[in-house]
PAGU-771482 format. One record per residue (C-alpha): residue in three letters; y, z, x. Coordinates in pm, whole numbers, padded with zeros to 5 digits, always signed. Layout:
// PAGU-771482
ALAYZX
...
// end
This chain:
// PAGU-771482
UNK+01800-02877-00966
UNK+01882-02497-00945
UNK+01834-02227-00710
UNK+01648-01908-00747
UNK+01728-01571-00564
UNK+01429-01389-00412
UNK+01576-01032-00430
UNK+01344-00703-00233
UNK+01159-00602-00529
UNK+01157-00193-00673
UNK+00871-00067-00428
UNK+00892+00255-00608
UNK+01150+00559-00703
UNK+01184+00711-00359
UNK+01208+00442-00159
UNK+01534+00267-00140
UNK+01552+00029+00124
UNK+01294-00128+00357
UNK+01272-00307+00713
UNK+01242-00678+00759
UNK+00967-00744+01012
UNK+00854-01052+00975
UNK+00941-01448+00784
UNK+00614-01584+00707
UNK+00807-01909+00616
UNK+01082-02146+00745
UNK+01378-02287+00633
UNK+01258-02636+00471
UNK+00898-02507+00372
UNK+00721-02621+00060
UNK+00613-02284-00086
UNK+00399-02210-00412
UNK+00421-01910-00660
UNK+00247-01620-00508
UNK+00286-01686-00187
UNK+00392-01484+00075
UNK+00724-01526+00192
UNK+00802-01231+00411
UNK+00694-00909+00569
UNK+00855-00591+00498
UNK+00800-00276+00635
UNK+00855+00115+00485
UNK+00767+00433+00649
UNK+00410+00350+00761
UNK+00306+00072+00478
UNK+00357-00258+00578
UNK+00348-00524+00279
UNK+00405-00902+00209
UNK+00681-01001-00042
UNK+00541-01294-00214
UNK+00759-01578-00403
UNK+00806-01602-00781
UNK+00826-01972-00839
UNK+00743-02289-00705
UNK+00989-02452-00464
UNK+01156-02568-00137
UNK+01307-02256+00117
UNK+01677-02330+00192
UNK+01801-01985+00321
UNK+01741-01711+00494
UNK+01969-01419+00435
UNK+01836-01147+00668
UNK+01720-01144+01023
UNK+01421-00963+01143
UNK+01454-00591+01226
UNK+01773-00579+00937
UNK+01762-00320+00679
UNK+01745-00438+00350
UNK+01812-00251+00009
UNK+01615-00320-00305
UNK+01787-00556-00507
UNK+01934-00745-00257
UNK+01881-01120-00207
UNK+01636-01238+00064
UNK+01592-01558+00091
UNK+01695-01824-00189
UNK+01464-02090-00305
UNK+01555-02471-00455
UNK+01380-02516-00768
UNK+01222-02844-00874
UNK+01406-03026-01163
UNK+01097-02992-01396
UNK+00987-02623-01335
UNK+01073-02465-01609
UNK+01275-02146-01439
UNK+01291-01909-01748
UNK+00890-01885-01788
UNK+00867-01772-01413
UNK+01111-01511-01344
UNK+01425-01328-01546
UNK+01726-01524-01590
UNK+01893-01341-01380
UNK+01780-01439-01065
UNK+01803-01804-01108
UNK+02188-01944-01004
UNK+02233-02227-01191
UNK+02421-02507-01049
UNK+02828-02419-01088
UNK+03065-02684-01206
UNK+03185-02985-01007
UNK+03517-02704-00872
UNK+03404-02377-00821
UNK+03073-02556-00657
UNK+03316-02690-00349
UNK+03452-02372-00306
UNK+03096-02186-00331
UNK+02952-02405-00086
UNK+03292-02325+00124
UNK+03220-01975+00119
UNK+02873-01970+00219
UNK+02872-02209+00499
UNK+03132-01966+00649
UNK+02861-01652+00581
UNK+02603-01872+00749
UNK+02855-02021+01023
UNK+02964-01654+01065
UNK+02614-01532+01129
UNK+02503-01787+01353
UNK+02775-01668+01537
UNK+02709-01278+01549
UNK+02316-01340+01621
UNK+02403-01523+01979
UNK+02663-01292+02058
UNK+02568-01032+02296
UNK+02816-00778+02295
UNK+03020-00948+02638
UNK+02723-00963+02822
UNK+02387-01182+02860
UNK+02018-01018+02793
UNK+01672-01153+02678
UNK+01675-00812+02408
UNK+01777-00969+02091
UNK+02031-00715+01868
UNK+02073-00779+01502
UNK+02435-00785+01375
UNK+02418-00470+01208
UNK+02281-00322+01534
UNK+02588-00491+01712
UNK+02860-00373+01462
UNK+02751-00044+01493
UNK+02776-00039+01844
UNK+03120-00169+01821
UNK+03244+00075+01579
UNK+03142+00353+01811
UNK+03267+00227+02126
UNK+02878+00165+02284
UNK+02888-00075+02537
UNK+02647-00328+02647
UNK+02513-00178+02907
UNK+02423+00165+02767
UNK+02310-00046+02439
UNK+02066-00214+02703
UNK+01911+00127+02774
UNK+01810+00232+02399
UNK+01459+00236+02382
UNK+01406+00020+02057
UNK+01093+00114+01826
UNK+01108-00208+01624
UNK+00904-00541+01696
UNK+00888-00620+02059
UNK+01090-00313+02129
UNK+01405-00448+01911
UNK+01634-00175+01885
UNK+01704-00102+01511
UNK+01993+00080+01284
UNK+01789+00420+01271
UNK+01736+00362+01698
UNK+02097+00344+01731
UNK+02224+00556+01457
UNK+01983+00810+01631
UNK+02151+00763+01949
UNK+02475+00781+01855
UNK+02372+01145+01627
UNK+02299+01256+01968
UNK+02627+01240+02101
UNK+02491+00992+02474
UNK+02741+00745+02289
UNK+03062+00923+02315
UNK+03058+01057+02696
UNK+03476+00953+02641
UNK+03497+01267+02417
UNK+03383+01503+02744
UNK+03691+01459+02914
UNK+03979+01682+02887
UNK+04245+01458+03029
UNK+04446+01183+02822
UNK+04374+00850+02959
UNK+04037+00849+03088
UNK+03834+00544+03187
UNK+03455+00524+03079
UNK+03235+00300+03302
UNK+02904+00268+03190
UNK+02759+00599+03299
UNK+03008+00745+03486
UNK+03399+00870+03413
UNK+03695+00760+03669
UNK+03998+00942+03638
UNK+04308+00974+03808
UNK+04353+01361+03578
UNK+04125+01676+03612
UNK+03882+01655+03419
UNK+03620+01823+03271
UNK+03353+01798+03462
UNK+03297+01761+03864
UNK+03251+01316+03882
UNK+03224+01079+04133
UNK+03567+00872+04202
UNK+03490+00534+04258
UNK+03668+00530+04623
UNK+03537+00419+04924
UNK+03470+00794+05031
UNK+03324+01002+04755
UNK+03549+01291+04663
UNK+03481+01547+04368
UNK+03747+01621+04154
UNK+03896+01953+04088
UNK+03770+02155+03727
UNK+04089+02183+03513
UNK+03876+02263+03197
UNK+03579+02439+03072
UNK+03270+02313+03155
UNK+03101+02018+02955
UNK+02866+02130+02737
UNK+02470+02098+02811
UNK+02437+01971+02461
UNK+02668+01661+02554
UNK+02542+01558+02877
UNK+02294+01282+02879
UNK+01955+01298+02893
UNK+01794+01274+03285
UNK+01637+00952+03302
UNK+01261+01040+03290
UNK+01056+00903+03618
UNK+00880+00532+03517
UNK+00501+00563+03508
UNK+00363+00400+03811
UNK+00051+00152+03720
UNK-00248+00086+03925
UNK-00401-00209+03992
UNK-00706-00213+03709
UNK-00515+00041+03458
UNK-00464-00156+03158
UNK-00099-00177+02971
UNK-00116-00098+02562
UNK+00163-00155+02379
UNK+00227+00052+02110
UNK+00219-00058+01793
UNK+00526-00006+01551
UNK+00309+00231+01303
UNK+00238+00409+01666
UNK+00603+00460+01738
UNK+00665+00572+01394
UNK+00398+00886+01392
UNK+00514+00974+01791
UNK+00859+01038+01661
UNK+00745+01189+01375
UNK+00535+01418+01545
UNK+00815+01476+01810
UNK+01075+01552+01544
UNK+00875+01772+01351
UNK+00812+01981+01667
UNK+01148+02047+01794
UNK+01230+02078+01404
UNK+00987+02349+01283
UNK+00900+02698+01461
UNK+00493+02626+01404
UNK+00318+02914+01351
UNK-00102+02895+01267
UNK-00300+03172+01067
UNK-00677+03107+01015
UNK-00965+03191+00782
UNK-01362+03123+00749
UNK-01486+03039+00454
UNK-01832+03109+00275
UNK-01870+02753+00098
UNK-02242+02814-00019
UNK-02195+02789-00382
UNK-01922+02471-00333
UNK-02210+02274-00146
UNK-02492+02385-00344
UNK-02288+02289-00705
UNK-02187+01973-00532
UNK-02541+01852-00445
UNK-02638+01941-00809
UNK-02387+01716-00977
UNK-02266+01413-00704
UNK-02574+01163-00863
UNK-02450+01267-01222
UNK-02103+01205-01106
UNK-02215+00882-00982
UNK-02363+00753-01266
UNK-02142+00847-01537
UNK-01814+00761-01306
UNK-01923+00454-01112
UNK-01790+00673-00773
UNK-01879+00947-00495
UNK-01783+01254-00540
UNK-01707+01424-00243
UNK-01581+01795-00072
UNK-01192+01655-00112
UNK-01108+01703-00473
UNK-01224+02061-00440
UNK-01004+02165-00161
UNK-00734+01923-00336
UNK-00762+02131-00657
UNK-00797+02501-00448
UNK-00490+02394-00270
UNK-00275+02303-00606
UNK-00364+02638-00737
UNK-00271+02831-00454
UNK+00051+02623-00436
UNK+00131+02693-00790
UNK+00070+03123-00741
UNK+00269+03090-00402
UNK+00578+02822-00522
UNK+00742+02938-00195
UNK+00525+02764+00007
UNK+00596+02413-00181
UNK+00956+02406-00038
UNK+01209+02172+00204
UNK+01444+02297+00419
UNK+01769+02153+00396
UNK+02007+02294+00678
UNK+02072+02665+00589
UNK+01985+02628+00227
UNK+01613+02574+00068
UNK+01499+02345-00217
UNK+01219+02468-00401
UNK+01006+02163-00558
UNK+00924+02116-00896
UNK+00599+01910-00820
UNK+00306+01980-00622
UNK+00222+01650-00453
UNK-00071+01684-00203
UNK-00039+01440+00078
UNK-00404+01387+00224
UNK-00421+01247+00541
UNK-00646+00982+00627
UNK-00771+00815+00943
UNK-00740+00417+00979
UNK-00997+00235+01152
UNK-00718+00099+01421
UNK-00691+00511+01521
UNK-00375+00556+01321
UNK-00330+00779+01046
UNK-00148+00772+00697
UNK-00067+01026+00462
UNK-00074+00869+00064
UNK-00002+01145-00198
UNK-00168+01250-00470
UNK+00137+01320-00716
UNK+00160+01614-00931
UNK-00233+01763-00851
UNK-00195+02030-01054
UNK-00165+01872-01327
UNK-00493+01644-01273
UNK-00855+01780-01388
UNK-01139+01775-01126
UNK-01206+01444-01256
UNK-00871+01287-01208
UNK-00825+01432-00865
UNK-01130+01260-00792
UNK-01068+00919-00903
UNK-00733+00980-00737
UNK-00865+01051-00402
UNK-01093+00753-00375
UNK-00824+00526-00498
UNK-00581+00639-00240
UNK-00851+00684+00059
UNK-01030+00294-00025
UNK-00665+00125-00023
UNK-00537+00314+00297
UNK-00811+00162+00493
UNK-00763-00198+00328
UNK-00371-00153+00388
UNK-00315-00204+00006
UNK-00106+00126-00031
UNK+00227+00097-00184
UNK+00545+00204-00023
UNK+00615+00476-00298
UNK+00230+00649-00262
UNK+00295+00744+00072
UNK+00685+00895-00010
UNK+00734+01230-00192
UNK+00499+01482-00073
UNK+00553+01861-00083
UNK+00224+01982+00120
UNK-00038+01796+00332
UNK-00415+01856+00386
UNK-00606+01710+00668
UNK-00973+01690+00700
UNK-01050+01791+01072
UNK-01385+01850+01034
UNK-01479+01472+00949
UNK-01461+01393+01261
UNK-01652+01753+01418
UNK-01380+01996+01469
UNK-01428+02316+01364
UNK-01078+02387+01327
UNK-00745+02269+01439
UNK-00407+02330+01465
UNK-00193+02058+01271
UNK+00128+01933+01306
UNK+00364+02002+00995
UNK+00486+01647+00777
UNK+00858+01671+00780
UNK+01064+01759+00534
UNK+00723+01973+00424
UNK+00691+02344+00573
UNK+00304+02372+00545
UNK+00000+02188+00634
UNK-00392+02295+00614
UNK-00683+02157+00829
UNK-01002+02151+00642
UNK-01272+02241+00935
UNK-01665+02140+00963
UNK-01911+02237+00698
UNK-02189+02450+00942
UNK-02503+02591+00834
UNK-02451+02964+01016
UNK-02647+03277+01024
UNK-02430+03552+00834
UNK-02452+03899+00717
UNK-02447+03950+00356
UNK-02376+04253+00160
UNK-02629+04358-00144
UNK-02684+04641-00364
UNK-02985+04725-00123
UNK-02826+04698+00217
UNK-02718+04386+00455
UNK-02937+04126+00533
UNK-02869+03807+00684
UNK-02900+03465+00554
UNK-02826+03101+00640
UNK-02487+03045+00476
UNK-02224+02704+00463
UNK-01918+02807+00637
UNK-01609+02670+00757
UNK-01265+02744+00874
UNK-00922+02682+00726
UNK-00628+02666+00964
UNK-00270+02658+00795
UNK+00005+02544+00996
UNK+00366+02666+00840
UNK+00682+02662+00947
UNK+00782+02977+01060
UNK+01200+02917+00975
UNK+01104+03014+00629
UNK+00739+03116+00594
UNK+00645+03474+00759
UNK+00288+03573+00816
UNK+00220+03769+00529
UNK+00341+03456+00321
UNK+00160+03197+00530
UNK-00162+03428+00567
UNK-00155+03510+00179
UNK-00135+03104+00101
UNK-00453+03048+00314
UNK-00636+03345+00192
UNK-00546+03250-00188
UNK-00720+02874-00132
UNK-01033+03025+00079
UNK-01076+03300-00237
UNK-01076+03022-00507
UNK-01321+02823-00313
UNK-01538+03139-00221
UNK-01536+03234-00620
UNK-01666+02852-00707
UNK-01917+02881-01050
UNK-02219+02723-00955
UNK-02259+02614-01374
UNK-01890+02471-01343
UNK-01869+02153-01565
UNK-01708+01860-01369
// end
C-alpha cells in the first residue's frame, strides 16, 4: 500500500494560487483516474481538479473558501497494492510507506495537524454564529486585533457569503479594523464599535455611563479617512419582489467594476466609422474562409488586428499603472469580452495579437469565444491582458461607454454595424450614398492618458479600418 499526494496542478504562468470552492468527494470514497475530485476557483474560471490514479480518499487538507498555492498538496489518496504508481503519475508525488520508526512518529505528527484543525474549524473566535470562518480567515483576524463581532459584519463574497482572505485582508487595508489606532490617549478600551475612555481622546464618544456625557477634544480631529463606513440603509422587500442571490462570478465583476471606478479618472472620446469596404470584403471571402478553414469568419479579428496595430504605433496606451510609477508592456494581449448565456461576462485574452496573421487571430477568437460559453477556459487565458475590446453593438447599442479592466488603462466598445445615408466626397462634387457605419467609443484612464493621446489611439484604429483593401488576401 502507498499513498499518493494530489498537489493544485500549474494552471498557467500568471496565476499562482487559486480558491477552494467546492470537494466533490468524501473522506472514504472509492475514486477512479480522471475523476473529479474538487472544485477550484480563479478570477472568473471555475474548474474541476480531477485525480491521477485509482484509489481510496483518506484526507482532506484544505477547507472550502482556503487559498491554495500551486504545488501544494490537496487531498492525499491510498493506493491499491497492485496499481502500479510509477506508470500513473511522477515519482514524486507518491509517499511511499516510511520505515517501521519514523512511520510512528509521522503518523504522530499528522494526527496533531488534523487534531489541530478540527480544532480551529469549530472555534469561533469567543463567540457562537451560524457564518462558518476558515482558519486562515480566523488567524488573520487574530493577528490584527478584529474581534468577533466586527468579523460578523464583513460582508463575505465567497460561497454562501463565507468571508474569505482577500474579504478580510480588504477590510483590514481599509483601516475599519484598527479604530484602537484613532485614539490619542494611552490605555484606551475598544468595544466593538465604540471607544470608552477614562483620557481625552481624539474624537467626541459616547461614555458608557448611565447619563451620556461627551468627552472633551484633547487632540486633532480623527481623520475622515479612518472613520468607518455609515452603515448603508437595508433594502426593504415587498411582498411578491423576488430575492436573487448573487452568484460568486457576480460578486467578482461588481467589485471589479467598483474598484476600477474609484481607481481610474474615466474619460470617453468617440469616433464613426465608414466600414463599407470591411463589410463588403468580408461578404466576399466568409464562404471561402469557411471552406478552406472549417470556421466563421466574423467582424472580430478585424477590429482585433486594427486594434494591435494601433497599440503597437501608440505603446503608451498598452501600459499599467503601478502607484506613481508606470510599466510599459512588452506584449499586446487583447482581452475580448464576451457575454455568457447566465448574463455574466468574461474577458479571455488573445496573447501577443500582433504577432498573429488575420488567420491566426481568427482561429484564436473562435477558440476563446466557443470555450467561454462551454466554461472550458483555462485559468491562465483569462490572466495577462494589456487592453480590452468589447462588442456593444451585438447586442444593438450603437455605442457605449465601458468600464476600464484593471490594471489596464484603456478599453474600446465596438458599436452596431448600420446601413446610413452619408455624404460622400468625389472628384465631381458630393453626393450621398447608403454607407456601413459605426461608432467606436474608447474609454481611458485619464491618470495617464490625455485627450490628444486617447483621441489619437481611437482615430489610428478607425483609419486602419476605413483604409481596408477590398482585394486583401485573408
Amino acid at each position: 500500500m502507498s499513498k499518493f499526494e494530489l498537489k493544485l496542478p500549474r494552471m498557467g504562468e500568471s496565476v499562482a494560487e487559486a480558491t477552494l470552492t467546492s470537494w466533490l468527494k468524501e473522506v472514504g470514497d472509492t475514486i477512479e483516474m480522471d475523476e473529479a475530485i474538487f472544485e477550484i476557483a480563479t478570477d472568473k474560471v471555475d474548474s474541476e481538479v480531477p485525480s491521477e490514479v485509482d484509489g481510496v480518499l483518506i484526507e482532506k487538507c484544505f477547507y472550502v473558501d482556503d487559498i491554495v498555492k500551486v504545488g501544494q498538496t490537496v487531498a492525499i489518496i491510498q493506493i491499491d497494492g497492485n496499481v502500479d504508481v510509477a506508470d500513473v503519475s511522477n515519482t514524486s508525488n507518491v509517499v511511499e510507506e516510511p520505515e517501521p520508526v519514523l512511520e510512528e512518529m509521522v503518523a504522530a505528527a499528522e494526527s496533531a495537524v488534523v487534531h489541530a484543525r478540527a480544532e480551529t474549524s469549530t472555534v469561533q473566535l469567543n463567540g457562537s454564529s451560524d457564518r462558518f470562518y476558515s482558519p486562515l480567515v480566523k488567524n488573520i483576524a487574530k493577528e490584527e486585533g478584529i474581534s468577533f463581532d466586527v468579523l460578523e459584519t464583513i460582508s463575505g463574497t465567497g460561497k454562501d457569503g463565507r468571508v474569505t482572505k482577500d474579504d478580510i485582508l480588504s477590510y483590514v487595508k481599509t483601516g475599519a479594523s484598527k479604530p484602537a489606532q484613532q485614539v490619542a490617549a494611552p490605555e484606551k478600551v475598544v468595544v466593538q464599535d465604540r471607544v470608552e475612555a477614562p483620557q481625552p481622546v481624539a474624537a467626541p464618544v459616547k461614555v458608557a455611563e448611565p447619563e451620556p456625557t461627551v468627552a472633551v477634544n484633547s487632540a486633532p480631529p480623527v481623520s475622515k479617512a479612518n472613520t468607518p463606513a455609515p452603515e448603508k440603509p437595508k433594502m426593504q422587500v415587498s411582498r411578491g419582489d423576488e430575492v436573487i442571490p448573487m452568484t460568486r462570478m457576480g460578486k467578482l465583476i461588481a467589485k471589479h467594476m467598483n474598484d476600477s471606478i474609484s481607481t481610474s479618472a474615466h474619460v470617453q472620446s468617440f469616433i464613426e466609422v465608414d466600414v463599407t469596404n470591411i463589410v463588403t470584403w468580408r461578404n466576399k471571402i466568409k464562404d471561402a474562409f469557411f471552406k478552406s478553414e472549417g470556421e466563421k469568419f466574423t467582424f472580430t479579428p478585424i477590429f482585433m488586428e486594427a486594434v494591435a496595430k494601433a497599440l503597437k504605433k501608440y505603446p503608451m496606451m498598452n501600459i499599467s499603472v503601478d502607484g506613481d510609477t508606470v510599466i510599459k508592456k512588452k506584449n499586446i494581449n487583447i482581452g475580448m469580452a464576451a457575454a455568457l448565456p447566465d448574463g455574466n461576462l468574461i474577458v479571455p485574452v488573445i496573447k501577443n495579437a500582433d504577432q498573429l496573421n488575420l488567420t491566426g487571430i481568427a482561429k484564436v477568437v473562435n477558440d476563446l469565444a466557443n470555450r467561454s460559453r462551454n466554461n472550458a477556459l483555462k485559468p491562465d487565458e483569462v490572466q495577462g491582458g494589456t487592453y480590452t475590446v468589447t462588442n456593444v453593438g451585438t447586442f444593438g447599442s450603437v455605442f457605449g461607454t465601458p468600464i476600464i479592466n484593471q490594471p489596464q488603462v484603456g478599453i474600446l466598445a465596438l458599436g452596431a454595424i448600420r446601413k446610413i445615408p452619408s455624404v460622400i466626397e468625389t472628384s465631381e462634387g458630393d453626393v450621398i450614398a447608403i454607407r456601413s457605419k459605426m461608432y467606436l467609443s474608447h474609454s481611458y484612464d485619464h491618470r495617464v492618458v490625455n485627450g490628444a493621446l486617447g483621441s489619437m489611439f481611437a482615430k489610428a484604429v478607425a483609419d486602419y479600418l476605413e483604409g481596408w483593401d477590398v482585394n486583401r488576401e485573408v
